[in-house]
PyMOL commands that place a pseudoatom at each C-alpha (Angstrom):
pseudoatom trace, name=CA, resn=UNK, resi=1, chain=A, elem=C, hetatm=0, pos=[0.000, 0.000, 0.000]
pseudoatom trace, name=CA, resn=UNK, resi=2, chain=A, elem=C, hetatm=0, pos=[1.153, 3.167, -0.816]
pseudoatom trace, name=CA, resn=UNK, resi=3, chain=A, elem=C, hetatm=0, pos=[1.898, 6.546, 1.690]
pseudoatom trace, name=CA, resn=UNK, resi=4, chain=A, elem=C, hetatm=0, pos=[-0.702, 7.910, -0.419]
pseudoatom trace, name=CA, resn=UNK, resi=5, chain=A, elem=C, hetatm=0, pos=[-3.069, 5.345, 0.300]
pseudoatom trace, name=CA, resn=UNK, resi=6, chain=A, elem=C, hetatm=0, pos=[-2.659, 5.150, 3.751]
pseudoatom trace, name=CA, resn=UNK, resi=7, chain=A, elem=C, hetatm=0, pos=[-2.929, 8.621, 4.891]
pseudoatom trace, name=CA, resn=UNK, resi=8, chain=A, elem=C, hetatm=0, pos=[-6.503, 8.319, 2.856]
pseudoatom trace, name=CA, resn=UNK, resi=9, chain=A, elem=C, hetatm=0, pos=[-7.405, 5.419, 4.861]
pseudoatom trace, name=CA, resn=UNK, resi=10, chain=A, elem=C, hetatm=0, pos=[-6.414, 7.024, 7.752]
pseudoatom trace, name=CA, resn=UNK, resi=11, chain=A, elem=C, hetatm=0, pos=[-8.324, 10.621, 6.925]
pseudoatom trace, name=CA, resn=UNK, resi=12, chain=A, elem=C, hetatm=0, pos=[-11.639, 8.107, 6.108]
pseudoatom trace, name=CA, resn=UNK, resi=13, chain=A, elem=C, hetatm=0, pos=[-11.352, 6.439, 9.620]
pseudoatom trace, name=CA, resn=UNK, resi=14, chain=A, elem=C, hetatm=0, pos=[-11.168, 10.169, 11.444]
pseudoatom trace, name=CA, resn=UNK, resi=15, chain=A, elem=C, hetatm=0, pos=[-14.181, 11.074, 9.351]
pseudoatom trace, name=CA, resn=UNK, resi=16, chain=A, elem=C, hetatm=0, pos=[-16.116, 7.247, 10.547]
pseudoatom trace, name=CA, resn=UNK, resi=17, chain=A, elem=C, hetatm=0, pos=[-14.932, 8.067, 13.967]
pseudoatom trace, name=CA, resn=UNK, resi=18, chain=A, elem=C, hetatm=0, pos=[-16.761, 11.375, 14.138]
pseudoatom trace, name=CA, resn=UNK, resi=19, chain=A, elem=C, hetatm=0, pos=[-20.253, 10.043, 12.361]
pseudoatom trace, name=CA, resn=UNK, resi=20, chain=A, elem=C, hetatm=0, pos=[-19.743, 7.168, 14.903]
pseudoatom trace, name=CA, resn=UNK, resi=21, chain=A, elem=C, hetatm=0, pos=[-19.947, 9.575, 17.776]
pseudoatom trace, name=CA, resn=UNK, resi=22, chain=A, elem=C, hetatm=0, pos=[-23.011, 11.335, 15.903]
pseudoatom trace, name=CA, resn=UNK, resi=23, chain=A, elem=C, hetatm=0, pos=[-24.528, 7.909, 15.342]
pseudoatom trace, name=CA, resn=UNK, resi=24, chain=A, elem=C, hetatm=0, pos=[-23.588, 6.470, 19.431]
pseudoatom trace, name=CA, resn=UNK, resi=25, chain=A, elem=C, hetatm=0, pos=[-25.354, 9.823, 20.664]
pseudoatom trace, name=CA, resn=UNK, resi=26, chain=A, elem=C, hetatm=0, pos=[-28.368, 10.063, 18.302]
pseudoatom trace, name=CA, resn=UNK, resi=27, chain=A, elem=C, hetatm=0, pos=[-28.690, 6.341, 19.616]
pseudoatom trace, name=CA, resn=UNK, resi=28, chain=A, elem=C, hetatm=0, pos=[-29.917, 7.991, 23.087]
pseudoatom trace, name=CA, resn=UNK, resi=29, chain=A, elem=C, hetatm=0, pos=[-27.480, 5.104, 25.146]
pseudoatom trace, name=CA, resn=UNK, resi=30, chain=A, elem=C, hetatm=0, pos=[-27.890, 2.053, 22.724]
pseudoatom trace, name=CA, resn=UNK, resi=31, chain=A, elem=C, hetatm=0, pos=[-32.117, 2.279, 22.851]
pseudoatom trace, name=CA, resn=UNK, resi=32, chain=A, elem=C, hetatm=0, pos=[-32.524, 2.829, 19.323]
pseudoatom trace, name=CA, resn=UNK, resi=33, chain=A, elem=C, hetatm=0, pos=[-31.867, 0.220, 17.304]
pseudoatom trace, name=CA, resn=UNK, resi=34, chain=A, elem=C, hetatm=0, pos=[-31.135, 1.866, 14.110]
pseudoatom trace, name=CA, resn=UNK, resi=35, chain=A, elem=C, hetatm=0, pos=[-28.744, 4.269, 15.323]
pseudoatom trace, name=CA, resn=UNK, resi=36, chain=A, elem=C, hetatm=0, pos=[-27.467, 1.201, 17.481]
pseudoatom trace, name=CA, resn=UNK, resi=37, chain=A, elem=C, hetatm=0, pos=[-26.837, -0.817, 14.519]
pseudoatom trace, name=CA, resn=UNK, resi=38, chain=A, elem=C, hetatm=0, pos=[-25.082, 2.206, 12.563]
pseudoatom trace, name=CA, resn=UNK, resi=39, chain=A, elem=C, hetatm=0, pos=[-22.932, 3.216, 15.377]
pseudoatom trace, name=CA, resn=UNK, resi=40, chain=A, elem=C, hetatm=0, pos=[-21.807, -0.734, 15.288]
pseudoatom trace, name=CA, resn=UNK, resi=41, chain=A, elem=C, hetatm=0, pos=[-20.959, -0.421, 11.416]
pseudoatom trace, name=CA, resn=UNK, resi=42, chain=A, elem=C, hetatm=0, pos=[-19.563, 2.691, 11.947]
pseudoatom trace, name=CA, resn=UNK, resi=43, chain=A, elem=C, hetatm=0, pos=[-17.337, 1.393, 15.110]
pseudoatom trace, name=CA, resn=UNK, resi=44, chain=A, elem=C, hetatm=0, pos=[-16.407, -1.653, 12.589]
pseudoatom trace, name=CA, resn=UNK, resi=45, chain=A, elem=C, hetatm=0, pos=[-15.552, 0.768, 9.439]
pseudoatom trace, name=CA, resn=UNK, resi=46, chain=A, elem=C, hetatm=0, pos=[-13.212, 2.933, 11.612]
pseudoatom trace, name=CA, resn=UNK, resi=47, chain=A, elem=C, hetatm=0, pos=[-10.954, 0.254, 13.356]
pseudoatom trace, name=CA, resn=UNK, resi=48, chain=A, elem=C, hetatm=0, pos=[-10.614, -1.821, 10.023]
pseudoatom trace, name=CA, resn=UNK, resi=49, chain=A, elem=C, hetatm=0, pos=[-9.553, 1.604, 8.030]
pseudoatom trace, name=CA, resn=UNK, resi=50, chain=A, elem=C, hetatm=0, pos=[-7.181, 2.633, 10.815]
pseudoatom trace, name=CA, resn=UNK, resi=51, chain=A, elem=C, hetatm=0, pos=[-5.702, -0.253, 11.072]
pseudoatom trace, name=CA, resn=UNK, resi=52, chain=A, elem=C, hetatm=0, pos=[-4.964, -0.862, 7.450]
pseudoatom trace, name=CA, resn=UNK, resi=53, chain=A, elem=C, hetatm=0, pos=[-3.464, 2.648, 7.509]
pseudoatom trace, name=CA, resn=UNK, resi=54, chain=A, elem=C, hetatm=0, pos=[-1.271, 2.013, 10.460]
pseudoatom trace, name=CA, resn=UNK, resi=55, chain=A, elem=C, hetatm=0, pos=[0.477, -1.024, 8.364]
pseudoatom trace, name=CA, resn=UNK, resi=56, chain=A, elem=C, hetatm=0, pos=[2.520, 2.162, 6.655]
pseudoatom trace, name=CA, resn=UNK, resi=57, chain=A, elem=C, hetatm=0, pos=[1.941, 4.745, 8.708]
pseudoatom trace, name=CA, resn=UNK, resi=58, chain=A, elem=C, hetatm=0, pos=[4.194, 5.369, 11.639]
pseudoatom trace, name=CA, resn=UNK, resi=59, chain=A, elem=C, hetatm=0, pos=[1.751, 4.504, 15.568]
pseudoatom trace, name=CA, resn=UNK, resi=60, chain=A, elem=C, hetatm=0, pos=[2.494, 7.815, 17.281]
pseudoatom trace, name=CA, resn=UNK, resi=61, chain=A, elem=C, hetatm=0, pos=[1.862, 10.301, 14.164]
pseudoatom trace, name=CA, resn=UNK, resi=62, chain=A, elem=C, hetatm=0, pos=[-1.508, 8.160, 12.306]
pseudoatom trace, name=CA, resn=UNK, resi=63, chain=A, elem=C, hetatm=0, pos=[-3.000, 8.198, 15.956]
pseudoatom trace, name=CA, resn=UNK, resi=64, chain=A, elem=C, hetatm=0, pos=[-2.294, 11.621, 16.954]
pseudoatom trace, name=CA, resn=UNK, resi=65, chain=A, elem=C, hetatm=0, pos=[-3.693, 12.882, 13.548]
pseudoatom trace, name=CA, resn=UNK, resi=66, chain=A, elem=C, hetatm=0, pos=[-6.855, 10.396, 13.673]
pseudoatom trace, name=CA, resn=UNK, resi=67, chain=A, elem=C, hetatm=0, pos=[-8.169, 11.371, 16.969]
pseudoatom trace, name=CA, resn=UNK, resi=68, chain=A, elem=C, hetatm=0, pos=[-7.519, 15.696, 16.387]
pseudoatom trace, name=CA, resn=UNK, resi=69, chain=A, elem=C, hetatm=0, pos=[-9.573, 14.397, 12.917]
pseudoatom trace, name=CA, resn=UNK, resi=70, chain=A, elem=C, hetatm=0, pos=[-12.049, 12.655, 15.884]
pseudoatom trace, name=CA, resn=UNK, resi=71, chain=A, elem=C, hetatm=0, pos=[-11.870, 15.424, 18.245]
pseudoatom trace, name=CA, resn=UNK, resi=72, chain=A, elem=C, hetatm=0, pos=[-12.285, 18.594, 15.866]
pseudoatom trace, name=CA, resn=UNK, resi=73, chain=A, elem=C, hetatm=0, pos=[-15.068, 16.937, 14.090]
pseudoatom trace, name=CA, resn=UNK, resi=74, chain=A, elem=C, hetatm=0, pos=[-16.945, 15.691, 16.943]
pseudoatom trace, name=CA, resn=UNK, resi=75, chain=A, elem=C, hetatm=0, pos=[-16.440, 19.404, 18.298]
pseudoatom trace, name=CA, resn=UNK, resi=76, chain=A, elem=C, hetatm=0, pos=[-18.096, 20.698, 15.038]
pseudoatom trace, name=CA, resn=UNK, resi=77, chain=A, elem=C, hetatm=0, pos=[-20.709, 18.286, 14.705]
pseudoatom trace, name=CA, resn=UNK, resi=78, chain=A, elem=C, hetatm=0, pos=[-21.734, 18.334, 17.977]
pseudoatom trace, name=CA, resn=UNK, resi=79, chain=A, elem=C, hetatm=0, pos=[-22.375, 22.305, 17.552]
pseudoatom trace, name=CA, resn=UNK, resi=80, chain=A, elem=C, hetatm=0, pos=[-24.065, 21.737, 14.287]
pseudoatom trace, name=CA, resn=UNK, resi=81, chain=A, elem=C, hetatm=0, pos=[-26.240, 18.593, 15.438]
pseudoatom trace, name=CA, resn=UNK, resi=82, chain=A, elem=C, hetatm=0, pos=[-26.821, 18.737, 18.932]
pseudoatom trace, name=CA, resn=UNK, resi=83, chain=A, elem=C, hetatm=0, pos=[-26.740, 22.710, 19.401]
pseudoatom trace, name=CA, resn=UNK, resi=84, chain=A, elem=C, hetatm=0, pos=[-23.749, 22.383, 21.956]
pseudoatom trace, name=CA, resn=UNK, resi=85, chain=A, elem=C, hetatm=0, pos=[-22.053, 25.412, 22.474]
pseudoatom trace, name=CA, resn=UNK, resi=86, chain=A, elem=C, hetatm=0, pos=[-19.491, 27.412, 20.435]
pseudoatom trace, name=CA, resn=UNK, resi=87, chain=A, elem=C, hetatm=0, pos=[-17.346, 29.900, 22.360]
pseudoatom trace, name=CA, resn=UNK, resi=88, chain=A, elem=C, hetatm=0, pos=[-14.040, 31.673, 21.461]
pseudoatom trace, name=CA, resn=UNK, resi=89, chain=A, elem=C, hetatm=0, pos=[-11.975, 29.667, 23.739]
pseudoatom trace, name=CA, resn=UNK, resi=90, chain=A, elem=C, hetatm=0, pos=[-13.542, 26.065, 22.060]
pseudoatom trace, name=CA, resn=UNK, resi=91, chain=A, elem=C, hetatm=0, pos=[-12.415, 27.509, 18.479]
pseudoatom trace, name=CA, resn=UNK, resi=92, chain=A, elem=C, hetatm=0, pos=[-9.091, 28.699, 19.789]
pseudoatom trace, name=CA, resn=UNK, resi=93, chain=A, elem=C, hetatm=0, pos=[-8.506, 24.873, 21.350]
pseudoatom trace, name=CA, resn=UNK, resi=94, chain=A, elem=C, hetatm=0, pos=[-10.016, 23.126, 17.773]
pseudoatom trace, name=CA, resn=UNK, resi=95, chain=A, elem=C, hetatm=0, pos=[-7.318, 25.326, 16.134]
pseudoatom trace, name=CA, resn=UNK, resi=96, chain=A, elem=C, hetatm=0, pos=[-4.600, 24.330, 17.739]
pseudoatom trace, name=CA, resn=UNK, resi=97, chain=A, elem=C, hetatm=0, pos=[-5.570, 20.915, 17.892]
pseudoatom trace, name=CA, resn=UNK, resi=98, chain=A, elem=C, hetatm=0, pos=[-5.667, 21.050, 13.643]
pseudoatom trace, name=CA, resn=UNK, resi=99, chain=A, elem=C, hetatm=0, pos=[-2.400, 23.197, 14.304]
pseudoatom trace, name=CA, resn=UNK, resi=100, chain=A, elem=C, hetatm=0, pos=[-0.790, 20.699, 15.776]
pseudoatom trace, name=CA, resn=UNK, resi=101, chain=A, elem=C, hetatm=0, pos=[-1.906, 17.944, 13.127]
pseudoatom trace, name=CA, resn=UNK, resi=102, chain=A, elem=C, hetatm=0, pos=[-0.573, 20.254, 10.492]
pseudoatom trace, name=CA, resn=UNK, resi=103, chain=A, elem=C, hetatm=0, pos=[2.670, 20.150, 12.230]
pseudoatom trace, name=CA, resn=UNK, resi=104, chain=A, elem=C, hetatm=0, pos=[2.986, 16.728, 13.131]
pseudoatom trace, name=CA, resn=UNK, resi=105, chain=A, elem=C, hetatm=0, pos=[2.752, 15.913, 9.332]
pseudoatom trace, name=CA, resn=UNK, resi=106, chain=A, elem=C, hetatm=0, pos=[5.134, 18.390, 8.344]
pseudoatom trace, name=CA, resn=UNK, resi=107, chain=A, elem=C, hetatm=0, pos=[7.467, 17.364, 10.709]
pseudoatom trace, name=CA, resn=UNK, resi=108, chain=A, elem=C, hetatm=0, pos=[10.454, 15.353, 8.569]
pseudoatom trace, name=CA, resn=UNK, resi=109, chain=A, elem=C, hetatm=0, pos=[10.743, 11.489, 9.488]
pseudoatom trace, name=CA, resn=UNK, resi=110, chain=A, elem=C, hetatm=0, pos=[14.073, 9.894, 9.575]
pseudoatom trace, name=CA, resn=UNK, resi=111, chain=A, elem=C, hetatm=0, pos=[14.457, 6.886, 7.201]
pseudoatom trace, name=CA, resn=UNK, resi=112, chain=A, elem=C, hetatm=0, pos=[14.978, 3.792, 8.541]
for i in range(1, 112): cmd.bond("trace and resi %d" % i, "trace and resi %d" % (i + 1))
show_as sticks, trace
zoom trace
């Protein structure tokens, strides 16, 4: 598999990982059945696309760049979805959390 590849497997499972957490909350504790069964897919989709993407990619940066994708989406979709709330601070934290993404992947690897 390709670096390519990988980092688009591993982009994919940050994106199931936050319409997981949309599907495990609309599911209102594991009550409704259809949101049940989706968050289950969803939980299945993100594991077996993260782990394909950590066979190339190194642990420490895939993870760290899978749950910011997890944490600023869930942050956004919760505002969008559920109504939480937005303040300055909570955009200021999402920032740096993409910030810090950003500069994980820009940071040069050694070669092996």
């Amino acid at each position: 598999m390709s670096q390519v590849t990988a980092w688009v497997l591993l982009i994919l499972s940050g994106v199931l990982d936050v319409f997981w957490a949309i599907a495990t909350k609309k599911s209102l504790g594991m009550t409704q059945l259809g949101w049940t069964c989706l968050s289950v897919i969803l939980l299945a989709g993100f594991v077996i696309t993260l782990g394909k993407a950590l066979n190339v990619l190194p642990l420490g940066l895939a993870y760290a760049v899978w749950t910011g994708i997890g944490a600023a989406g869930s942050v956004i979709f919760g505002a969008l979805i559920f109504g939480e709330p937005v303040s300055a601070q909570r955009i200021l934290y999402v920032t740096i959390i993409l910030a810090a993404i950003v500069g994980l992947h820009l940071d040069p690897q050694p070669t092996p």
